[in-house]
matplotlib code that plots the C-alpha trace (Angstrom):
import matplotlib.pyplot as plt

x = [0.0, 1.4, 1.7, 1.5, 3.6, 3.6, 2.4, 4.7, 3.2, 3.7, 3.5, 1.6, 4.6, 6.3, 3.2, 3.4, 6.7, 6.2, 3.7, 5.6, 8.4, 5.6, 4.6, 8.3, 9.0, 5.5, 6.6, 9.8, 9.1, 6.3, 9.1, 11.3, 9.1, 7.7, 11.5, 12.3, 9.3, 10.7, 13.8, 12.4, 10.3, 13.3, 15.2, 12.2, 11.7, 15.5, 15.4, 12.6, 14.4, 18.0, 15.7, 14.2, 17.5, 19.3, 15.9, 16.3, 19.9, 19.7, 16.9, 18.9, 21.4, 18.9, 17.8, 20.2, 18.4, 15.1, 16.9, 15.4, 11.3, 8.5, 6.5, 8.5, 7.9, 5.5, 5.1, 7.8, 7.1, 7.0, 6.0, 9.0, 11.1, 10.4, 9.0, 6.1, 3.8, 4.2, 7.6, 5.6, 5.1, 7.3, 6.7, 4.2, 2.1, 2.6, 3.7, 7.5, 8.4, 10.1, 12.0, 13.7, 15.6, 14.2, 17.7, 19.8, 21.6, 23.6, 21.0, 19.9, 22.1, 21.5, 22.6, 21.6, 23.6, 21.8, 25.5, 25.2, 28.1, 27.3, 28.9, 26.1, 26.6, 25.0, 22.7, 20.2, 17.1, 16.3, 13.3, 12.2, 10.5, 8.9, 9.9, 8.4, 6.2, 5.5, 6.1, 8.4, 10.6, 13.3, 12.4, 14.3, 15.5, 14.3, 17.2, 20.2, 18.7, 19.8, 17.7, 19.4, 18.0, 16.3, 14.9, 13.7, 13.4, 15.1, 16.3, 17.9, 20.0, 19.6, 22.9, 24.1, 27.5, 28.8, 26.2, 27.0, 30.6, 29.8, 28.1, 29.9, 32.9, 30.6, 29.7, 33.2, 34.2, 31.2, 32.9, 35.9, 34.8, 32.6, 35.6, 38.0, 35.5, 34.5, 37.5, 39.3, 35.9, 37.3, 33.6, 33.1, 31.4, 33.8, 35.2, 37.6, 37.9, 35.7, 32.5, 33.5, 31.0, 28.0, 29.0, 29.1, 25.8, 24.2, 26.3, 25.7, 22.0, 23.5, 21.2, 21.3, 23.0, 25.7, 26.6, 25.8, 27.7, 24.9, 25.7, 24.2, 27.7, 29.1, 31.7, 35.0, 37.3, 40.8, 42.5, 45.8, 45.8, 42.4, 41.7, 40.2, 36.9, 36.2, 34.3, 34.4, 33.0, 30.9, 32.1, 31.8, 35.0, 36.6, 40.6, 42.3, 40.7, 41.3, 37.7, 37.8, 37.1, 38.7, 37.4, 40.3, 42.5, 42.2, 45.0, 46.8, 45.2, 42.3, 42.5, 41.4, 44.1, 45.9, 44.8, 46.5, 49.8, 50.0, 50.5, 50.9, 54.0, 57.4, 61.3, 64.3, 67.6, 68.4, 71.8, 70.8, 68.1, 70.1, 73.1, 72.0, 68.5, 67.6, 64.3, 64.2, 60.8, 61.2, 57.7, 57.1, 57.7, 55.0, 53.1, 53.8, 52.2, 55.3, 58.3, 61.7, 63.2, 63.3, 65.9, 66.9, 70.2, 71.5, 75.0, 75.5, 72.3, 72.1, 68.9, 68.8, 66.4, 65.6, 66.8, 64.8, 62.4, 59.8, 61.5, 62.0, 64.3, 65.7, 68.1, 71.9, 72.9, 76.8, 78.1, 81.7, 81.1, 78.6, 76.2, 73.5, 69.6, 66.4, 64.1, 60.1, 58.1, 55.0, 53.7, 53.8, 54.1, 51.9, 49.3, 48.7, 49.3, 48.3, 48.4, 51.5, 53.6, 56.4, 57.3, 60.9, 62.6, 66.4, 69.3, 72.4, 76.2, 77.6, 76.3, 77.9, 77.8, 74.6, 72.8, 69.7, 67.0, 64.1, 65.3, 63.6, 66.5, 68.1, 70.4, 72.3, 69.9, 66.7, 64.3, 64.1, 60.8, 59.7, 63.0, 64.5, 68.1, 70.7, 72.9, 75.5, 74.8, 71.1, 67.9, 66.8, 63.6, 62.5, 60.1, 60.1, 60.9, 60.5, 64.1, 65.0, 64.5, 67.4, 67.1, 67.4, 70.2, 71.1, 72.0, 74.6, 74.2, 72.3, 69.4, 66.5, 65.2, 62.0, 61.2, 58.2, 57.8, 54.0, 53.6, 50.0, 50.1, 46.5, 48.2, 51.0, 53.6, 55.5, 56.6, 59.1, 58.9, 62.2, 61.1, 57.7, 58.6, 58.1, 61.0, 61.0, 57.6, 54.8, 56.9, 56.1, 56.7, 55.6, 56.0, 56.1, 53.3, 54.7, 58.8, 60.0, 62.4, 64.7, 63.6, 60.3, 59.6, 58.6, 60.7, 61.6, 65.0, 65.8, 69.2, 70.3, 69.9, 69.5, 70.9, 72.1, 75.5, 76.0, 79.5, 80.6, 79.1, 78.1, 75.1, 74.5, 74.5, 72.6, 75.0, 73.4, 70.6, 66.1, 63.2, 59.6, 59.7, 56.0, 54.2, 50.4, 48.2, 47.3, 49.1, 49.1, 48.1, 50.6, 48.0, 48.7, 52.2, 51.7, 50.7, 53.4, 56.3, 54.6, 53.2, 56.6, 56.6]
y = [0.0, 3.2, 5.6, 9.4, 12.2, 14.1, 18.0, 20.5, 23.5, 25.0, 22.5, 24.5, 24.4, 27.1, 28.8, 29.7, 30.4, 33.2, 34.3, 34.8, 36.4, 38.6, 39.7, 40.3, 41.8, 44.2, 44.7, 45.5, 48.3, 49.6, 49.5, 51.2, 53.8, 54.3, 55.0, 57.3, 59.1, 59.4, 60.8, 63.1, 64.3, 64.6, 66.7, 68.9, 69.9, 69.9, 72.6, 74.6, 74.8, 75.7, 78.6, 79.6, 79.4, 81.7, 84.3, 84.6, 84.8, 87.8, 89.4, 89.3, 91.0, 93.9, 94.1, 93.5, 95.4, 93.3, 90.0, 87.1, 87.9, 85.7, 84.4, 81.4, 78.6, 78.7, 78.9, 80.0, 83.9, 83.7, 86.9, 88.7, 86.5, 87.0, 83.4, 81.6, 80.5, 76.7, 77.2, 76.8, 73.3, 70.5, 67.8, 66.0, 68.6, 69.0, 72.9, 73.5, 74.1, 77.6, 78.6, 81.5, 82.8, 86.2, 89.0, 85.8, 84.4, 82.3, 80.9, 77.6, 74.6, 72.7, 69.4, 68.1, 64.2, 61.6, 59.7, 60.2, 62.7, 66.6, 68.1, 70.9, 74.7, 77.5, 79.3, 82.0, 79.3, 76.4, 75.2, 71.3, 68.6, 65.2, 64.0, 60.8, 59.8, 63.4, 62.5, 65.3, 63.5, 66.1, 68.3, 71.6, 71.0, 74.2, 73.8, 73.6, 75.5, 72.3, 70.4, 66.7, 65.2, 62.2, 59.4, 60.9, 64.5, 66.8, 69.8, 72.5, 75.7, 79.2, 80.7, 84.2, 84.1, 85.7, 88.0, 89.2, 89.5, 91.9, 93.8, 94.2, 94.9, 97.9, 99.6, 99.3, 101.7, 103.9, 104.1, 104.5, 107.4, 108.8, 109.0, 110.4, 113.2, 113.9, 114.1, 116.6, 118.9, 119.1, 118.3, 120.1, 117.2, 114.6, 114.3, 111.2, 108.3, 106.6, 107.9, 108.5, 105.5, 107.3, 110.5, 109.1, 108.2, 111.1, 113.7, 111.4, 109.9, 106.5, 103.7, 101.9, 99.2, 101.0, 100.3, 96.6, 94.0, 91.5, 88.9, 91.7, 93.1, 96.7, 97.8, 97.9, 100.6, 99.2, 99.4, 99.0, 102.2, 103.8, 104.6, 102.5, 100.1, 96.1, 93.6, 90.8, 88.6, 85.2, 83.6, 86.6, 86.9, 89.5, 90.0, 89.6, 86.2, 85.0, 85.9, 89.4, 91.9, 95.4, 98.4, 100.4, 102.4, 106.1, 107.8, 110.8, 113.4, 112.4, 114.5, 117.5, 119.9, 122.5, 125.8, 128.6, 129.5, 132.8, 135.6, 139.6, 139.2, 140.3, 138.8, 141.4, 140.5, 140.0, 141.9, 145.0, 145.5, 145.4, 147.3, 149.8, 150.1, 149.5, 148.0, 146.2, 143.9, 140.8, 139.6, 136.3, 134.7, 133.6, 130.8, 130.3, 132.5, 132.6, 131.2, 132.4, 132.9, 136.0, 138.5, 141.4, 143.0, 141.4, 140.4, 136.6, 135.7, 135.1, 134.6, 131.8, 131.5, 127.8, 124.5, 125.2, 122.2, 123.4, 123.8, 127.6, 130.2, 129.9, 131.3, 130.6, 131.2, 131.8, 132.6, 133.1, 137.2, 137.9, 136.0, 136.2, 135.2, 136.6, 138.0, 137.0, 140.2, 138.3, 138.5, 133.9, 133.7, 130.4, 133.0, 134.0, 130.9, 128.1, 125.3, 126.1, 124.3, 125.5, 124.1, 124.8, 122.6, 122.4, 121.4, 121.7, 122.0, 120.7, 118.0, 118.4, 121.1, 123.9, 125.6, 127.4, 126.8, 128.7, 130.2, 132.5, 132.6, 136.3, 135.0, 132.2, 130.9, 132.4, 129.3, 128.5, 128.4, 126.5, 125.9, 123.7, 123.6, 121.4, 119.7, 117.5, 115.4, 115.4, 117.6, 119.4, 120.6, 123.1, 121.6, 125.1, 124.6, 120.7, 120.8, 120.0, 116.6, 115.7, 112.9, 112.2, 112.3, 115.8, 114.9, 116.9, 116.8, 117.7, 116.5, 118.5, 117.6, 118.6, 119.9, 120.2, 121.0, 120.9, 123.1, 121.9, 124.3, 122.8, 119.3, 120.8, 118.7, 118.8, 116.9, 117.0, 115.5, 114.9, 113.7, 112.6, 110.8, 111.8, 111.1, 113.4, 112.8, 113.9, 115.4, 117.5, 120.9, 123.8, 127.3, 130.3, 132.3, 136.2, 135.9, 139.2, 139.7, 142.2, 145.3, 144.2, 141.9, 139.0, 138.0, 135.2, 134.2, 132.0, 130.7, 132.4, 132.0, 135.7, 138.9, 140.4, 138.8, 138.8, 140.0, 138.5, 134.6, 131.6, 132.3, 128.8, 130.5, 128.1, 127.5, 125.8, 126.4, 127.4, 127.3, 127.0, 128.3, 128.5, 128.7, 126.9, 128.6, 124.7, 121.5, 119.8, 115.8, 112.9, 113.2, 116.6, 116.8, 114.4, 116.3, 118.8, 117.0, 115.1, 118.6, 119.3, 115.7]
z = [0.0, -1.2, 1.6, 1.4, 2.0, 5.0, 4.7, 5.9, 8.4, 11.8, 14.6, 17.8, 19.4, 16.8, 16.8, 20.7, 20.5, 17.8, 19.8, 22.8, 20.8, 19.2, 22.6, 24.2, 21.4, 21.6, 25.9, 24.9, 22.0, 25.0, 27.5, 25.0, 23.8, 28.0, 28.5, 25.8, 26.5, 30.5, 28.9, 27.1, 29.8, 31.9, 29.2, 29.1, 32.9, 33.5, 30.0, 31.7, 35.3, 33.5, 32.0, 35.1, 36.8, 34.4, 34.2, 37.8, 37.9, 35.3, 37.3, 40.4, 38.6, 37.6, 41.4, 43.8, 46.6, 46.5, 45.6, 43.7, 43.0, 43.6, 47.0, 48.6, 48.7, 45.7, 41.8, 39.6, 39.0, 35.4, 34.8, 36.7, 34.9, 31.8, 30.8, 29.1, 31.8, 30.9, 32.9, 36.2, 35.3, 34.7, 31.4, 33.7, 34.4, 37.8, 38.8, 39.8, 43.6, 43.8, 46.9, 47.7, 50.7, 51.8, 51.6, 52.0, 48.5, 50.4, 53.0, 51.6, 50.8, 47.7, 47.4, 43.8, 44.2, 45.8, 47.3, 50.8, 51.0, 51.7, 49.6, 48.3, 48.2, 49.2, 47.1, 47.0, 46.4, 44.1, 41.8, 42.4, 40.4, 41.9, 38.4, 36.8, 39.6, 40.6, 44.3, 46.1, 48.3, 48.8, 51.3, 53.0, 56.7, 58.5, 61.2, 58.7, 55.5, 53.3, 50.7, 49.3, 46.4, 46.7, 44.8, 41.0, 41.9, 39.9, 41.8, 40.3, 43.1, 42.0, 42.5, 41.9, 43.6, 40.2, 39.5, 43.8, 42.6, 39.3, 41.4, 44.3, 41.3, 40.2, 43.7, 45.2, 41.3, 42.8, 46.0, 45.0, 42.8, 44.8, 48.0, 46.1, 44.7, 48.1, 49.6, 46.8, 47.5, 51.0, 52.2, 55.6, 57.3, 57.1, 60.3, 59.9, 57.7, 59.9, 58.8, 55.3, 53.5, 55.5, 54.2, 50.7, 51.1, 52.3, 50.0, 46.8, 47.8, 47.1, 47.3, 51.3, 48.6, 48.4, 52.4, 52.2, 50.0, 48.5, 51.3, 53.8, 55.0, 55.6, 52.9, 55.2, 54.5, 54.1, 57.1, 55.5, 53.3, 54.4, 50.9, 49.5, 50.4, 50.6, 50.8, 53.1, 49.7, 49.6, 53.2, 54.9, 57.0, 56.5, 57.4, 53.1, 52.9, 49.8, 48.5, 49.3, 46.9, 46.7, 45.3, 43.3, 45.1, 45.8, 43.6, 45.4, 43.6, 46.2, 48.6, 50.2, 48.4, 50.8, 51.5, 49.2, 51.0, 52.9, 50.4, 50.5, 52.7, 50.9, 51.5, 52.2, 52.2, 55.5, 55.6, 54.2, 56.0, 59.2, 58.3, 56.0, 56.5, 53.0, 52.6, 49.0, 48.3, 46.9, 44.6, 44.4, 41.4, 38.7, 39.4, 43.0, 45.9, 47.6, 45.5, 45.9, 42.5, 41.7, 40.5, 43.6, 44.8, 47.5, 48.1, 48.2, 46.6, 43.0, 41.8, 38.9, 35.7, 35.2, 37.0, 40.4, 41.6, 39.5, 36.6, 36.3, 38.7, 42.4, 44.4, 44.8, 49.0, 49.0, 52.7, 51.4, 50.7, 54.0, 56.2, 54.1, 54.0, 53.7, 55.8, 55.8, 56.3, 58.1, 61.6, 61.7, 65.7, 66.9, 68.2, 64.6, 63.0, 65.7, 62.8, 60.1, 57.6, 55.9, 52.4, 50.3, 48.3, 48.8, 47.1, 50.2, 49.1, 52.0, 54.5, 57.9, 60.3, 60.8, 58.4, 58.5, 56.2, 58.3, 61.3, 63.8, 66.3, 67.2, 69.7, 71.1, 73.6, 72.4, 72.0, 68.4, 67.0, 63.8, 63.0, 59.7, 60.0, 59.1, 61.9, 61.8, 58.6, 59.2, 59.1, 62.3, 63.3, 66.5, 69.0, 70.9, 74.7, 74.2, 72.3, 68.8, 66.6, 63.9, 61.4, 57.4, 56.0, 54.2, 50.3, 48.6, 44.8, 41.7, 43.2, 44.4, 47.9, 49.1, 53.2, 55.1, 58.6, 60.0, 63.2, 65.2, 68.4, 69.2, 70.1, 70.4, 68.1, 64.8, 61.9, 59.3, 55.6, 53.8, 50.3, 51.3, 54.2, 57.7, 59.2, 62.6, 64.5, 65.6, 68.3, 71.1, 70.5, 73.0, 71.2, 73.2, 71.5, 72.0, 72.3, 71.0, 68.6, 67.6, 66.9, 68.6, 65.4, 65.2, 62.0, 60.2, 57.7, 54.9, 54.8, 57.8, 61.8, 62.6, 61.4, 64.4, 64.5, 61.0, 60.5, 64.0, 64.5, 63.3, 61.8, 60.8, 56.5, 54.2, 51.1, 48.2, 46.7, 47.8, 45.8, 46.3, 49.6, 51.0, 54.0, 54.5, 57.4, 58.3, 59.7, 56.4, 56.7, 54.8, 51.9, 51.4, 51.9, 49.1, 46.8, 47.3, 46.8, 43.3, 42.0, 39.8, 38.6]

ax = plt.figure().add_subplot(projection="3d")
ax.plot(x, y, z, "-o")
ax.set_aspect("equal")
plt.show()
């Protein structure tokens, strides 16, 4: 019997397997498509809260006194940011949780990695998502200001350490500007350095921004140069930590400027005067209230064109034909003048042994009042009854050298500047207020100690060369002297 062939087909076995394979393979796209979707989603809200987080960075930056806008905690402020309104919500539909730290942008900590290690940083506030299964499980510890990430929440800090920096940057430039402004109007209410940011304030109408950095702390004047202001920057201790930032310094032109010198007084050479009784009146030269530079007969003083200290004339003192000097026609006893500095720039032939520069002395034991004198190598000054002060070294040379003694009879003390540098005080120094002098005058010299023994002593005879001599109805301060010694440069 002839037997058939057997028909080829599917046994049920194949067909369950393709269906299970069909199936996987239908979970698997769904699983696939469920993730991507997840992804997407993710992409989305993190994309919204990076645009939130810059909006209100950049607004912070436009309003540094109010800080970051919105109530907190609650919805993103879309409107004061600047932002569609679909950035209050995350890709799931479920609106953002905005938090903000009222005048604080450093008061919450944001930890945005779930690894058990703290290691978040402080910000101004954050914006949170319960992401995929819109369940909020970070939340803020009201003790220690800090919010950790946890589980699928997506949490996103709003920090504007840089924007605090820029402007902290751009007040401490106001400051600055504003200080040195203020103090080169010579601004009758500034009573110190101490008070000088509230005075800023008040004379400029500054905004009450301008005395708080944006981490809430007072703009510190630099104790190191008192010219300048800081800030005690983002960790708040202040001492030159490395993250404090200084406003630019105060040049030297910033400062009160001193008064005009006294003027209307006249200079007589000393020796004629005395002897002969021939009065000759010395003008001051151009430019300079009461420069000495000027062409006048006088033995033993030549009066020079150019090369002085500021450039143009001064005057030669040569002892070898008389004793020789100048005498200051000007009533400057410390009851006049209670507060005085005298000024001269100097250029000394020989170092050692005395020679006047300013003298009031008549006689050898006469106290010698606001005296500039060189003694013994160095530079003396008169501290009245209290006794003289020598130090700096007197410079022969080609080199001009500039001298300035500041009497203070209110204290009482005095000071003495060689080249910008005090190098003699404050010192005591108690001026008899009415000593007579000769001829009942009260009289000052250049270049000389005193007239009267002219032809017969040691008259202490300046030899070199004076210019620039001037005399300030103030006690100058460092600043000022300052701007003295720098004003030929």
């Amino acid at each position: 019997m002839r037997r058939l062939p057997r028909e080829k087909g599917f046994s049920l076995l194949m067909i369950v397997l393709i269906f299970v394979v069909v199936a996987a393979a239908g979970v698997g796209a769904a699983f696939f498509a469920a993730k991507i979707k997840t992804i997407a989603a993710e992409r989305q809200t993190s994309k919204r809260m990076l645009a939130i987080q810059a909006a209100a960075e950049q607004y912070y930056r436009g309003h540094p006194d109010t800080g970051l806008p919105g109530p907190s905690p609650g919805e993103v402020p879309t409107a004061d940011l600047n932002l569609p309104q679909n950035h209050r919500y995350d890709a799931w539909g479920k609106p953002f949780e905005y938090y903000r730290e009222s005048g604080n942008i450093v008061g919450v900590k944001v930890d945005t990695t779930d690894n058990g290690v703290d290691d978040g940083n402080w910000a101004a506030g954050y914006i949170l998502s319960g992401g995929l299964n819109q369940n909020i499980e970070s939340t803020l510890n009201p003790i220690t200001h800090t919010i950790t990430k946890q589980g699928d929440d997506i949490l996103v800090p709003i920090n504007v350490q840089a924007e605090a920096i820029e402007i902290t940057v751009a007040e401490l430039a106001v400051l600055s500007q504003k200080s040195c402004a203020y103090l080169k109007a010579c601004q009758p209410n500034l009573v110190s350095y101490a008070n000088l940011l509230e005075a800023l304030i008040g004379e400029y109408s500054l905004n009450a921004t301008y005395k708080t950095d944006p981490w809430g702390h007072d703009y510190i004047l630099n104790p190191a140069t008192n010219n300048n202001f800081y800030s005690s920057g983002p960790n708040s201790t202040a001492g030159y930590t490395t993250d404090d930032i200084y406003g630019p310094p105060l040049g030297s032109e910033c400062v009160c400027p001193p008064p005009p010198p006294i003027s209307g007084f006249s200079f007589n050479p000393a020796d004629i005067i005395t002897f002969f009784g021939f009065f000759v009146a010395v003008s001051p030269s151009a430019g300079s209230a009461n420069a000495v530079g000027l062409s006048f007969p006088a033995n033993g003083i030549s009066p020079q064109s150019s090369g002085g200290a500021d450039g143009g004339g001064y005057i030669t003192f040569d002892p070898t034909f008389l004793n020789t000097g100048l005498r200051v026609n000007e009533d400057l006893r410390p009851s006049t003048y209670p507060k005085l500095t005298v000024s001269v720039w100097v250029r000394p032939d020989v170092a050692g042994g005395n020679h006047a520069v300013f003298s009031t002395d008549t006689n050898a034991t006469a106290q010698l009042e606001r005296l500039i004198r060189q003694s013994g190598g160095n530079y003396s000054v008169s501290g009245g009854l209290s006794g003289n002060y020598s130090d700096g070294p007197v410079t022969t040379g080609a080199t001009w050298h500039h001298l300035a003694a500041v009497y203070d009879q209110t204290v009482p003390n005095v000071t003495l500047y060689l080249d910008n540098v005090a190098v003699i005080g404050p010192s005591p120094a108690d001026m008899p207020n009415n000593q007579v002098f000769q001829l009942g005058n009260f009289v000052y010299f250049i270049g000389i100690r005193g007239p009267i023994l002219m032809f017969f002593g040691n008259q202490w005879s300046f030899s070199g060369d004076i210019d620039e001599f001037r005399i300030y109805p103030d006690a100058l301060t460092a600043a000022q002297i300052n701007l003295l010694y720098h004003e030929f440069d």
